[in-house]
DOMAR-740292 format. One record per atom (N, C-alpha, C): chain; residue in one letter; x, y, z. Coordinates in steps of 0.1 Angstrom, whole numbers, plus 5000, padded with zeros to 4 digits. Layout:
<'A','A',<X,Y,Z>>;
...
END
This chain:
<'A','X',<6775,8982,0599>>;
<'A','X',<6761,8985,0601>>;
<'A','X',<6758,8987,0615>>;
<'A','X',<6747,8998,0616>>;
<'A','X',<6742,8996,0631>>;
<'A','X',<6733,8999,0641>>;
<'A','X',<6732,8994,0647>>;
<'A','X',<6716,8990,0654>>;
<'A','X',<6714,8994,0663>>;
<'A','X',<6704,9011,0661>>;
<'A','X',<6704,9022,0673>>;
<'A','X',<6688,9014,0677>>;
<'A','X',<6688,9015,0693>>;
<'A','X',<6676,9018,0693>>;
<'A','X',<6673,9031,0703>>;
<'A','X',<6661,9036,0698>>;
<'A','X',<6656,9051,0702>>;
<'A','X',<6642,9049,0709>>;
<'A','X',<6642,9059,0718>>;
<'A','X',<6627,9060,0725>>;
<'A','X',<6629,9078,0727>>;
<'A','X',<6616,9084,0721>>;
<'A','X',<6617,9092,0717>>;
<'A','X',<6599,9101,0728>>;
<'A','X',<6600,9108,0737>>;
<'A','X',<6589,9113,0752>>;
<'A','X',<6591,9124,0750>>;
<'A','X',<6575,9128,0742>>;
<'A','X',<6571,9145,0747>>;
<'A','X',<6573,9146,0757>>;
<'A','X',<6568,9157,0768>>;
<'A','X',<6566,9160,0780>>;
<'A','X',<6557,9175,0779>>;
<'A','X',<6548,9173,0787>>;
<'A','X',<6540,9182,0792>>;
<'A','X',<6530,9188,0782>>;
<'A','X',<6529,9175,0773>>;
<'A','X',<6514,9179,0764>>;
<'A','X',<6503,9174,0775>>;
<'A','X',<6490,9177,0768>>;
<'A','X',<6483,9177,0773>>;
<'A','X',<6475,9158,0773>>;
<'A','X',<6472,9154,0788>>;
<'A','X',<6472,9141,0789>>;
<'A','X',<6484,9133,0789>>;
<'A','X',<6479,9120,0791>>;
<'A','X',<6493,9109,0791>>;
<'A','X',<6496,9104,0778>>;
<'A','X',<6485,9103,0768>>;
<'A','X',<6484,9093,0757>>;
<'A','X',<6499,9093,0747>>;
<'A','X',<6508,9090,0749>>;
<'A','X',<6518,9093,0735>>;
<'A','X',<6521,9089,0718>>;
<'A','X',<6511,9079,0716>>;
<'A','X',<6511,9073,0710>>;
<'A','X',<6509,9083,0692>>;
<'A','X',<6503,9095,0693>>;
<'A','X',<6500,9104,0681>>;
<'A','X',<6516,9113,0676>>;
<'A','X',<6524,9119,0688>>;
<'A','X',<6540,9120,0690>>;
<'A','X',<6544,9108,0682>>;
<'A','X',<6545,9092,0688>>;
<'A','X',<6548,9082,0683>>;
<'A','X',<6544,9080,0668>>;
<'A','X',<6533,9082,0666>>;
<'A','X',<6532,9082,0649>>;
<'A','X',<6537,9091,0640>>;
<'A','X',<6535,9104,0646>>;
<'A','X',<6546,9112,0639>>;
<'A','X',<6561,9110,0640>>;
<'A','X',<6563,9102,0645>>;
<'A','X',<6578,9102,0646>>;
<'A','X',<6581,9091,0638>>;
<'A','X',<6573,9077,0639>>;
<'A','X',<6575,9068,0630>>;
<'A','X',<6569,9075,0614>>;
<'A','X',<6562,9084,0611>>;
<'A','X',<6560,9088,0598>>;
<'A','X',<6574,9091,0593>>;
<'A','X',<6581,9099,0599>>;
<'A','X',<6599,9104,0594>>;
<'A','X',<6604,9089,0595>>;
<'A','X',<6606,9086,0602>>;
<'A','X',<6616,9071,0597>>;
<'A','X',<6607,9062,0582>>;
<'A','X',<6596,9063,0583>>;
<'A','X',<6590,9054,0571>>;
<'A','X',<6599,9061,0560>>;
<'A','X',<6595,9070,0558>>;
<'A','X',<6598,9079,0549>>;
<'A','X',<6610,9076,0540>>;
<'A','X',<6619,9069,0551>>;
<'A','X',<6637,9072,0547>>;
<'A','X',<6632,9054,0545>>;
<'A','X',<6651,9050,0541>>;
<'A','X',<6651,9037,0534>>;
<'A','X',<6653,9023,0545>>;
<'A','X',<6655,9030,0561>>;
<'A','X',<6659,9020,0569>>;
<'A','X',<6650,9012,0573>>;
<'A','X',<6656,9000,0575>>;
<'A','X',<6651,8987,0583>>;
<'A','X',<6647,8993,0602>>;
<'A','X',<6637,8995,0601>>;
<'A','X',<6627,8994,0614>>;
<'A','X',<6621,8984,0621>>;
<'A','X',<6622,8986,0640>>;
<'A','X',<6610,8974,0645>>;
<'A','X',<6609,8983,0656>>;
<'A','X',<6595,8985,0653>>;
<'A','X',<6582,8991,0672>>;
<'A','X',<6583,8984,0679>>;
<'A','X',<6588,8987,0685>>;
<'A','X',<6584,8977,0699>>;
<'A','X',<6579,8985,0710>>;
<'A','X',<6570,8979,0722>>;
<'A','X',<6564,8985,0730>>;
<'A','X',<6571,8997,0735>>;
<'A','X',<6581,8998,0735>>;
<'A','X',<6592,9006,0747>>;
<'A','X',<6596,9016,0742>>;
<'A','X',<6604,9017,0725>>;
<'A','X',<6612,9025,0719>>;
<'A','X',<6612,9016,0703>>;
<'A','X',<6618,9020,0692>>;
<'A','X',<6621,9015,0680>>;
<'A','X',<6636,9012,0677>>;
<'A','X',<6641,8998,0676>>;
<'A','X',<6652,8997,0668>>;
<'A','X',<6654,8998,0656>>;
<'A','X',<6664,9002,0649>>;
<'A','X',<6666,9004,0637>>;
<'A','X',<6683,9001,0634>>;
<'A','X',<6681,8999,0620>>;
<'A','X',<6695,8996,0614>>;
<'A','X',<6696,8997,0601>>;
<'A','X',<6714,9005,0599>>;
<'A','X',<6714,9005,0590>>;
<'A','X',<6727,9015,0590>>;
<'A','X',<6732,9025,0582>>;
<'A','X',<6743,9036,0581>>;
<'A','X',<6744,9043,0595>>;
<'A','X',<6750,9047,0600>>;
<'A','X',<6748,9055,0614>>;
<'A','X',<6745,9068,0613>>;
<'A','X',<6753,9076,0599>>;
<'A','X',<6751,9086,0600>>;
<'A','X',<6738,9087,0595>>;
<'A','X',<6732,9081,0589>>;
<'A','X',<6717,9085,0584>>;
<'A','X',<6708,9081,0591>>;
<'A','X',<6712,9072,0602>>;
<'A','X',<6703,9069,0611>>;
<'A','X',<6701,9081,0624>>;
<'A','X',<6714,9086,0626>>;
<'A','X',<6716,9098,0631>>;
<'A','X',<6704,9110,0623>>;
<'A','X',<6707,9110,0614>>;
<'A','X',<6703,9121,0608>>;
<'A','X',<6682,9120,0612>>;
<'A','X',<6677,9108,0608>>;
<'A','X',<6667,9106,0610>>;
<'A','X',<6663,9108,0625>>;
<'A','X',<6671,9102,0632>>;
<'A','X',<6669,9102,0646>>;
<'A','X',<6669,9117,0652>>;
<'A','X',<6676,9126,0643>>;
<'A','X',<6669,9143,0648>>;
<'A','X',<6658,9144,0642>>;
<'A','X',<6656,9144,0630>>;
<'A','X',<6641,9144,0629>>;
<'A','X',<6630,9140,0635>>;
<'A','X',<6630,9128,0641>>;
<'A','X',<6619,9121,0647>>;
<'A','X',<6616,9128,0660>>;
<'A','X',<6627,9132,0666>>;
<'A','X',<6629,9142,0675>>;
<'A','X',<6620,9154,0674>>;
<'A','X',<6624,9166,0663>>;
<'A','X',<6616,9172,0657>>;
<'A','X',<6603,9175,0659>>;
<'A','X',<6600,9164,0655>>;
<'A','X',<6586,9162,0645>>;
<'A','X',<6574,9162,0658>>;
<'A','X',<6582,9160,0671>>;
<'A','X',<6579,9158,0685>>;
<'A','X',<6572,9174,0685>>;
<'A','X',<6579,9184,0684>>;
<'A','X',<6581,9198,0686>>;
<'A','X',<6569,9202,0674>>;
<'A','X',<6568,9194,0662>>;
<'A','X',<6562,9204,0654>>;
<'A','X',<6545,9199,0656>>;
<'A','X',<6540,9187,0667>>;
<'A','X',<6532,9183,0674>>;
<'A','X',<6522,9190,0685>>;
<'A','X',<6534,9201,0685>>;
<'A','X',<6527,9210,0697>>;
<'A','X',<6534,9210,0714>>;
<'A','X',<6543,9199,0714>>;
<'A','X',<6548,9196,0728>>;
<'A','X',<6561,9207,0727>>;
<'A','X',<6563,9210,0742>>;
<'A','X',<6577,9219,0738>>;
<'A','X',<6589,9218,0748>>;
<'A','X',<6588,9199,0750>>;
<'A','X',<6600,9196,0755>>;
<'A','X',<6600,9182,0752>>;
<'A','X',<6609,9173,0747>>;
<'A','X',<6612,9162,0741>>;
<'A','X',<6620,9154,0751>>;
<'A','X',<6621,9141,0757>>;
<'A','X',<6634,9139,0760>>;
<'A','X',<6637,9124,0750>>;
<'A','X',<6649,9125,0745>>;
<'A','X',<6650,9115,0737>>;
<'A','X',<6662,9105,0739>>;
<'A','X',<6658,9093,0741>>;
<'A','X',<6670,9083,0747>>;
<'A','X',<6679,9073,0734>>;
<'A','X',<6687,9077,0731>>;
<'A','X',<6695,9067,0722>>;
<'A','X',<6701,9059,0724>>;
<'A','X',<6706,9047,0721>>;
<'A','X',<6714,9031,0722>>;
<'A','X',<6718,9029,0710>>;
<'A','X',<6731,9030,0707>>;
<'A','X',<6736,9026,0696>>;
<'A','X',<6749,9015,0699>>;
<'A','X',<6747,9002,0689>>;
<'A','X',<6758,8994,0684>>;
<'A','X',<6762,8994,0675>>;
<'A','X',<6774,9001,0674>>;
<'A','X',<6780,9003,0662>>;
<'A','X',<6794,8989,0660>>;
<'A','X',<6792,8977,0656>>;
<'A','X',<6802,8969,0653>>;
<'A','X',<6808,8970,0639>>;
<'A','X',<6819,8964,0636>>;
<'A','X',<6826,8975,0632>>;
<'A','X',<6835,8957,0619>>;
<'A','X',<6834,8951,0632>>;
<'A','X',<6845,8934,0628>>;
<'A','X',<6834,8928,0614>>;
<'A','X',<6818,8927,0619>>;
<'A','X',<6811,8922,0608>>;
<'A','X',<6798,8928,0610>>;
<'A','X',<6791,8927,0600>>;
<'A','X',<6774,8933,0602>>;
<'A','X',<6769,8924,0610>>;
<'A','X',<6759,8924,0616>>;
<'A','X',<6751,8921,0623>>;
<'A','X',<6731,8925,0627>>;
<'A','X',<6721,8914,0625>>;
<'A','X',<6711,8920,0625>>;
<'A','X',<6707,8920,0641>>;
<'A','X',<6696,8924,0643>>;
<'A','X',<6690,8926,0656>>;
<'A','X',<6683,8909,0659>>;
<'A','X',<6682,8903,0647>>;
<'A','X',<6677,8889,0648>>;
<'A','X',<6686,8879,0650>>;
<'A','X',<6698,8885,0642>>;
<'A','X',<6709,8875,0646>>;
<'A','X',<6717,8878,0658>>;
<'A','X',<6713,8887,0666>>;
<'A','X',<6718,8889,0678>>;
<'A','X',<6709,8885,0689>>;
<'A','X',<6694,8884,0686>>;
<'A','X',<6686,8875,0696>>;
<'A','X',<6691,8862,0695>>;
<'A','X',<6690,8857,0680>>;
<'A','X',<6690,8842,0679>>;
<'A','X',<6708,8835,0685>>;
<'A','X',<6712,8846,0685>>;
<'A','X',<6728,8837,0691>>;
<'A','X',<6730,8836,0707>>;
<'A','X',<6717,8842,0715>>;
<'A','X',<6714,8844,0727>>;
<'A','X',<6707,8835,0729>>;
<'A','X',<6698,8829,0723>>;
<'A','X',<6691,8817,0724>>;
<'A','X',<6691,8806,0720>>;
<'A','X',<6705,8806,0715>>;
<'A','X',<6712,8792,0708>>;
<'A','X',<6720,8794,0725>>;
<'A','X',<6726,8798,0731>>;
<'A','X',<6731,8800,0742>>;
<'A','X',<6722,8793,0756>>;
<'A','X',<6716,8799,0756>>;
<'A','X',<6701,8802,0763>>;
<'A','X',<6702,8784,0774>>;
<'A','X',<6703,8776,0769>>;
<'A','X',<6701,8765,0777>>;
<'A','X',<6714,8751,0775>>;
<'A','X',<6722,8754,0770>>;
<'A','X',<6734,8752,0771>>;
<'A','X',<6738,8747,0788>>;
END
């Protein structure tokens, strides 16, 4: 399993606000079957790579069919491979650590 996270910046619409981009883009991930989390910055997600892949152009997309007509789109992917792993069980083994 694995745990991309994406931040996904029109450029050169009109105003700063990005947040309507942002909803359209989270509408295509709703859509599909993966485990999602918003966060201020960008969205992690997890789950198949290639379908995460696959969604992760769309969200892209969806940027374009918004009216903007340049995207720039940042990906982070962990692809571990030994055992699954969640995005929770990778905070909480950092903060079992944490004061050690």
């Amino acid at each position: 399993m694995a745990i991309v996270e994406v931040s996904i910046v029109p450029i050169g619409g009109a105003g700063t606000s990005l947040s309507e981009h942002v909803a359209r883009a989270l509408r295509v991930l709703e859509e599909s079957s993966l485990r999602y989390e918003l966060t201020a910055m960008g969205t992690i997600i997890t789950g198949d790579l290639d379908e995460i892949m696959i969604i992760v152009r769309k969200m892209h997309e969806s940027c374009f069919e918004g009216g903007t007509s340049r995207v720039l789109t940042t990906v982070k992917i962990d692809d571990r491979r030994d055992r699954a792993a969640t995005p929770e069980e990778k905070v909480k083994s950092v903060r079992e650590k944490l004061y050690r």
